[in-house]
C-alpha positions in Angstrom: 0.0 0.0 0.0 1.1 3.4 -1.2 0.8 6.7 0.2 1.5 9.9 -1.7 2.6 12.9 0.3 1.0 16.5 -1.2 0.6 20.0 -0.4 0.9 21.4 2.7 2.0 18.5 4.4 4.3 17.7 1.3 5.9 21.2 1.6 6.5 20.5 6.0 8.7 17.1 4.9 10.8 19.3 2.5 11.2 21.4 5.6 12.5 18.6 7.5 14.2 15.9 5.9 17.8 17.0 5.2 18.8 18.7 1.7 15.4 19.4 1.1 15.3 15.3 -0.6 17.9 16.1 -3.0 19.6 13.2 -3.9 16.9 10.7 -2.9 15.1 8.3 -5.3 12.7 10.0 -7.8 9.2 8.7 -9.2 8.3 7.4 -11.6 10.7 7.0 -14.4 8.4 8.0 -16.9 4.7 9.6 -16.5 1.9 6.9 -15.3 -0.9 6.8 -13.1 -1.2 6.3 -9.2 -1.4 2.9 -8.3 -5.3 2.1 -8.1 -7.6 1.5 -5.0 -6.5 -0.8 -2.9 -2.4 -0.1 -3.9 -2.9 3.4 -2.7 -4.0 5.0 0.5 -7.9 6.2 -0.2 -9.4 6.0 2.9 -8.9 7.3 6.6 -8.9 3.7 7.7 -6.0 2.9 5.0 -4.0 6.2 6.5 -4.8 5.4 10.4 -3.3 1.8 9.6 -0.4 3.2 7.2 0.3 5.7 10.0 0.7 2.9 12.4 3.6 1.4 10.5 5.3 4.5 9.3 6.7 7.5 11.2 5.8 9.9 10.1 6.2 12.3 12.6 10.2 11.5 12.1 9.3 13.4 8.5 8.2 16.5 10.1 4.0 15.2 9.4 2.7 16.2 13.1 0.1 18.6 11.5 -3.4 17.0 10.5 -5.3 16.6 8.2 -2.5 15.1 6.4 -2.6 15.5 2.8 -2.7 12.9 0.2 -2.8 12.4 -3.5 -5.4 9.9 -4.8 -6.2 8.8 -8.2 -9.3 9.5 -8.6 -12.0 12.1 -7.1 -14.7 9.3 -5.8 -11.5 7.8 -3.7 -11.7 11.3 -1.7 -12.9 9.9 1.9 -13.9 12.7 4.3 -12.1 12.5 8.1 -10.4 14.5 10.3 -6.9 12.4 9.9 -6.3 12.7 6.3 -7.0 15.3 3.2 -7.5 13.9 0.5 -6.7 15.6 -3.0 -7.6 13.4 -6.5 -4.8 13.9 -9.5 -6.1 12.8 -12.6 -4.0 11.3 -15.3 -0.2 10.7 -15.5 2.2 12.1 -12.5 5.0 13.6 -14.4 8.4 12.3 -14.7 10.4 12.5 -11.3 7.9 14.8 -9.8 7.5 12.9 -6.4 10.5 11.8 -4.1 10.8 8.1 -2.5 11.3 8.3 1.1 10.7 5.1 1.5 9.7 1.6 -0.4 6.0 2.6 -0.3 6.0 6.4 1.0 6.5 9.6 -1.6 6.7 13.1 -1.5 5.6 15.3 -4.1 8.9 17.3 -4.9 9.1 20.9 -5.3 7.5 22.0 -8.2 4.7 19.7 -8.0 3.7 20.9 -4.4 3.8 24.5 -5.8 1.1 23.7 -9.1 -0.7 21.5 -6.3 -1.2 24.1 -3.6 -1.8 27.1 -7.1 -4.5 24.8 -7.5 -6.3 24.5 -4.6 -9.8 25.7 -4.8 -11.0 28.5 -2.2 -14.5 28.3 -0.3 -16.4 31.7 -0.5 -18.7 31.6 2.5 -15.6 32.1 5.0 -14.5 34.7 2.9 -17.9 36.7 3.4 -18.5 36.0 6.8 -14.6 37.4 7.2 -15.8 40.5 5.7 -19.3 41.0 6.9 -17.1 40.9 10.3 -14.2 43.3 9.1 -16.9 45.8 7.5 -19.0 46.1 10.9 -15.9 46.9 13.0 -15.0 49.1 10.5 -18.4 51.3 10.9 -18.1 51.0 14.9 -14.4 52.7 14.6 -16.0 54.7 11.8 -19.2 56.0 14.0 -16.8 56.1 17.4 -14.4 58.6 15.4 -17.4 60.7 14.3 -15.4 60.5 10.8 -17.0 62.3 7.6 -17.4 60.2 4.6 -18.2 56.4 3.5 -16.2 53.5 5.6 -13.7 52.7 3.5 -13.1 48.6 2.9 -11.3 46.5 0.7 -13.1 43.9 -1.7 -12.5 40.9 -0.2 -13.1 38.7 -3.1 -10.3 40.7 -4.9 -8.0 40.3 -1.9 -8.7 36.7 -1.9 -7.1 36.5 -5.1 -4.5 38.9 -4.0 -3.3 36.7 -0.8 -3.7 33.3 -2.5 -0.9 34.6 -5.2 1.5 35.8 -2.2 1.2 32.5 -0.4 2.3 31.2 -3.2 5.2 33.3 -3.8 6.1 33.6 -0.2 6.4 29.3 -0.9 8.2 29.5 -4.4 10.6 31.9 -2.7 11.6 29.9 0.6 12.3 26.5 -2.0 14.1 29.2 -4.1 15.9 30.6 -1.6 18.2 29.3 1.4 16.3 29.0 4.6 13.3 26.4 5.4 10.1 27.7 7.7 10.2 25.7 11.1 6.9 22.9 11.1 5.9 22.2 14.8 8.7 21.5 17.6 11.7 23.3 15.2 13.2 26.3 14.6 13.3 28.2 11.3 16.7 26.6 9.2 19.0 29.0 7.4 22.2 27.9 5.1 20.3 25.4 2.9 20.5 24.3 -0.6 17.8 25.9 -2.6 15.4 23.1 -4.1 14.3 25.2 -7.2 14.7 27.7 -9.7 11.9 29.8 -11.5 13.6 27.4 -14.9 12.9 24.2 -13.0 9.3 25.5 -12.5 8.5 26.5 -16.4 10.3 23.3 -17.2 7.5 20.9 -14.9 5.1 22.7 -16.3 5.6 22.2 -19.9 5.8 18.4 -18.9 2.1 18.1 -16.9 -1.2 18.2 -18.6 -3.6 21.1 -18.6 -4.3 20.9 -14.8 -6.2 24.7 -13.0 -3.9 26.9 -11.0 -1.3 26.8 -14.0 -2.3 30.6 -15.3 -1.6 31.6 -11.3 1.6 29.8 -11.1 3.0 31.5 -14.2 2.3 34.7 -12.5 3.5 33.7 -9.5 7.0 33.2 -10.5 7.1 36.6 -12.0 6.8 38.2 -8.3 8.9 35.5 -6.7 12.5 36.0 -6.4 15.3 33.9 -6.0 17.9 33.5 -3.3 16.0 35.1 -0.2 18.4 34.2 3.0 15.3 34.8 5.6 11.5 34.9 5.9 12.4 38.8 6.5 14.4 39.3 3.8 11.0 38.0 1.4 8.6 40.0 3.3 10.8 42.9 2.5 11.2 42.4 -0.5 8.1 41.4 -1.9 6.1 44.5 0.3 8.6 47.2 -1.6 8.1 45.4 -5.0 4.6 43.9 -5.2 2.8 46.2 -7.3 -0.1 48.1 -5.6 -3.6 46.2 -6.9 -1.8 43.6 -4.1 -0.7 45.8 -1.7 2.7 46.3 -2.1 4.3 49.4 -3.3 5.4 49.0 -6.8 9.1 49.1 -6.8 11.3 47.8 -9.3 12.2 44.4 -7.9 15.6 44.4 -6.6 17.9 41.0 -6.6 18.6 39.4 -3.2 22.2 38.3 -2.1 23.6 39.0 -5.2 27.6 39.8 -5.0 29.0 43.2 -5.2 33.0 42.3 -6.8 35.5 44.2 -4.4 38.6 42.5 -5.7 40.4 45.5 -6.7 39.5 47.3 -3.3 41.5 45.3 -1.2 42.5 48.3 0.7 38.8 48.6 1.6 37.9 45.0 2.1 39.9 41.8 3.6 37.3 39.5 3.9 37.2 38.0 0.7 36.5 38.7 -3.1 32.7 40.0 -2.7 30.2 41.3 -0.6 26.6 40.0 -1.0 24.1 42.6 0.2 20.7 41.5 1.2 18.4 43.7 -1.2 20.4 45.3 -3.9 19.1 47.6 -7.2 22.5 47.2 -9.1 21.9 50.3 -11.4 21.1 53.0 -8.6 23.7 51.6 -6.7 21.4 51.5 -3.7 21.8 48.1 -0.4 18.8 47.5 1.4 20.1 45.5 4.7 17.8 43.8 7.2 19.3 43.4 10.6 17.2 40.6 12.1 17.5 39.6 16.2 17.9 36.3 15.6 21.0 37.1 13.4 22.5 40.3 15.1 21.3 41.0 18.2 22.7 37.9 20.2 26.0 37.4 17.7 28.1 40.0 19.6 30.4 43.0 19.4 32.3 41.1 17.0 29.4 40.5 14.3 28.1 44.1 14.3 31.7 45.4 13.7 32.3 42.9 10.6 28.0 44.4 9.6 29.4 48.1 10.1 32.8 47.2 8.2 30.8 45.7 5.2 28.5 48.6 5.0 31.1 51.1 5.1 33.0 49.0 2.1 30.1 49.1 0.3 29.4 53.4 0.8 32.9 54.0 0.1 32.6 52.1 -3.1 29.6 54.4 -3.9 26.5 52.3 -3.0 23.6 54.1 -1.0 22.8 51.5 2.2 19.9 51.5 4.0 18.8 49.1 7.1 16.0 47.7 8.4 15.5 45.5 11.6 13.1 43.4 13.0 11.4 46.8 14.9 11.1 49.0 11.9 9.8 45.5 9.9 7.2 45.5 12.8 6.2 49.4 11.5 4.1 49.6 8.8 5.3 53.7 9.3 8.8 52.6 9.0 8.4 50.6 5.9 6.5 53.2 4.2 9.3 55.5 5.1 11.8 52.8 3.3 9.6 52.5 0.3 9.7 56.1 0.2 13.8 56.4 0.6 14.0 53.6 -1.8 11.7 55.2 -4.7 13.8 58.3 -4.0 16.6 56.5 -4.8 15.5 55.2 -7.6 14.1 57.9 -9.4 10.6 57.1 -8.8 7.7 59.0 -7.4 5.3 57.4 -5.2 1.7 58.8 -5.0 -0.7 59.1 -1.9 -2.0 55.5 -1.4 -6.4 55.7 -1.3 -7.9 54.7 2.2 -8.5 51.1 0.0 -5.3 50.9 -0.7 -4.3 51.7 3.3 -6.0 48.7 3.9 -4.2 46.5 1.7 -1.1 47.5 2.6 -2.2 46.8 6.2 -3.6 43.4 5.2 -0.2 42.6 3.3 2.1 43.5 5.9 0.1 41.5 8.5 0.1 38.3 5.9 4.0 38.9 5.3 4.6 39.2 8.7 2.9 36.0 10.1 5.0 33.8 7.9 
């Protein structure tokens, strides 16, 4: 009996396992089908009994419902243990890892087009608003405030959050750090487990499946090489373009290496620097100075961070920080969207109340990561 790993709980064994699963066993060889009923995990019966001989826990699954790929949609049993999620027709070529002889997880790509595919249930989304929309009339009335209540449309935002879910996931497999699941800590230094290529590549290798149109755009707001959850939450709020709350910013490229070889007066500690956020052209450094990587390092850290920045100004670059406080300020980060624009050469206009409220919804979405 088979069981196939997916979505979210596919994404919290990448998180776990060491390298990410590179290097292990792919499947299948060539496309085919799942293995039919009664080879495959269908039912929460099959997954309580499954789960009794496997641990899975070891694999980082201690969240339920566990989610499962199944062949077919009739096979979808309803239960609190398992989730299950019905792929039709052929699994691509090496698109699942083997774990073990009869255990797979869906590798990176094929959890992203999974989870761009999900489908979203409406009713929460009104009941969220019809809630939002009567506080914001009580703060409204309290305030004695002029005018109509400003609100955001929530179906719109719905749209808006699913595609920065997705590209807050493309860019933690696309960069270096893995999100902690249950009883861990968030990972940094890891190999990243895909590029935007690898993505366009799967694609053009599964059938017509929905969520594909999403994904493409998703990958064109993702970027590669993020070294922290902050460093994507940054990034993405200066360079998301309005409609989803961000602030429209030319997207800059993250740990990219600034050559100092012929400054060795200036620099010792090796032939480049790699600046967290950096728009080559304006010659402009956007560092984030997190606590979990500064503030307990020691004197000896923040002189090598203050050496580095000074390098970098002397060499003509414009550096600006950020820490885990000003990240915390939605004030402070429209004051560093503001510096940055400036910077840049471009111009930013006064936001609409609407677009307040975006901003405020992103921020709190980035920031929960």
């Amino acid at each position: 009996m088979y069981a196939f790993l997916s979505h979210t709980s596919a994404l919290d064994v990448l998180r776990t396992i060491e390298g990410g699963g590179m290097g292990m066993p792919l499947w299948p060889v060539e496309p085919r089908e799942l293995p039919r009923h009664r080879n495959t995990v269908t039912t929460q019966r099959m997954f309580k009994e499954f789960a009794a001989s496997c641990n899975l826990a070891s694999y980082g699954i201690t969240r339920i419902p566990v989610d499962l790929l199944v062949p077919k949609a009739s096979q979808r049993s309803r239960g609190a243990s398992a989730r299950f999620h019905a792929w039709k027709g052929d699994v691509p070529t090496g698109s699942m890892i083997r774990l073990e002889e009869s255990l797979f997880v869906s590798s990176p790509p094929f959890i992203l087009l999974q989870m761009a595919g999900w489908h979203t249930r409406f009713q929460p989304i009104e009941e969220a608003f019809v809630k939002e929309l009567r506080a914001a009339r009580e703060a409204h009335a309290m305030a004695n405030a002029e005018g109509p209540v400003a609100y955001d449309d929530p179906f719109a935002w719905e749209q808006s959050s699913r595609l920065v879910n997705l590209a807050l996931v493309a860019m933690e497999l696309m960069g270096t750090y893995r999100l902690a699941v249950p009883g861990s800590s968030t990972r940094y230094q890891q190999p990243p487990l895909l590029t935007a290529t690898d993505m366009r590549d799967f694609l053009t290798r599964v059938p017509r499946v929905y969520g594909q149109n999403r994904l493409n755009t998703v990958l064109n707001l993702a970027l590669p090489h993020s070294a922290s959850p902050m460093e994507t939450a940054l990034a993405l709020m200066l360079s998301l373009p309005e409609a989803h709350g961000g602030y429209g910013l030319p997207q800059p490229q993250l740990n990219r290496s600034c050559p100092v070889t012929n400054h060795e007066q200036l620099w010792d500690g090796g032939e480049a620097i790699t600046p967290d956020l950096l728009w080559e052209d304006a010659k402009l450094v956007v560092e984030y100075d997190s606590d979990e990587m500064h503030g307990s390092v020691g004197p000896r850290k923040l002189a090598g961070d203050a050496t580095r920045s000074n390098v970098l100004s002397a060499l003509g670059y414009t550096v600006l920080r950020m820490t885990t406080l000003n990240m915390q300020s939605q004030t402070d980060i429209e004051r560093l969207a503001a510096q940055v624009a400036e910077r840049l050469g471009r111009g930013l206009s006064e936001p609409s109340e609407e677009l307040r409220i975006r901003r405020s919804k992103l921020h709190t979405l980035l920031m929960c990561q």
